[in-house]
C-alpha positions as CSV (number, residue, x, y, z in Angstrom):
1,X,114.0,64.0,83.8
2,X,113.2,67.8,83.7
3,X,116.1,70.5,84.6
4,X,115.2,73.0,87.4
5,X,116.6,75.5,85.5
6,X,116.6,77.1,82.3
7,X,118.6,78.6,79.1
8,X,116.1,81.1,78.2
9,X,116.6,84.6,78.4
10,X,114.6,86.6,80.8
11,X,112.5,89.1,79.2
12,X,112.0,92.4,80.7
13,X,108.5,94.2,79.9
14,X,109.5,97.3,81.8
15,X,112.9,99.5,81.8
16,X,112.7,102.8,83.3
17,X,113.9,105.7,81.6
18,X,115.5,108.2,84.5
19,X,115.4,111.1,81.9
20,X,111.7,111.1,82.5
21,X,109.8,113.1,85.4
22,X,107.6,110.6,87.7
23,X,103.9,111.8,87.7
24,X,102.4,113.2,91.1
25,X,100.5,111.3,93.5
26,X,96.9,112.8,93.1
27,X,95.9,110.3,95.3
28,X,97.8,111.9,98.3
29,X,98.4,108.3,99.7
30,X,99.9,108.0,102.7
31,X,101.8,104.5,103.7
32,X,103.2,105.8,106.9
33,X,102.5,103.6,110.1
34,X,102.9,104.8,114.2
35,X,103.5,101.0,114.5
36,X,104.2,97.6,113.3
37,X,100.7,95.9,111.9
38,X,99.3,98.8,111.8
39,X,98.9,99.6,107.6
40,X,98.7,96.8,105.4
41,X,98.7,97.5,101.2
42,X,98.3,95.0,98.3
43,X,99.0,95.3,94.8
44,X,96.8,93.7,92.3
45,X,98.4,94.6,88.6
């Protein structure tokens, strides 16, 4: 019988670095809503 957890270590792909400046939005997206179930957004990475 299988554990439902595990020993390993969790790798982590991404660490931010703070010193850094974040790049503008050239996109000029706007995720703002009047109401609820009004916007919806996915992510697909």
């Amino acid at each position: 019988m299988r554990c439902a957890w595990s020993r390993r270590k969790k790798i982590r792909t991404t660490i931010r670095d703070d010193g850094h400046e974040r790049a503008d939005d050239l996109l000029q997206r706007d995720f703002s809503a009047s109401g609820p179930n009004e916007r919806w957004v996915a992510d697909f990475t």
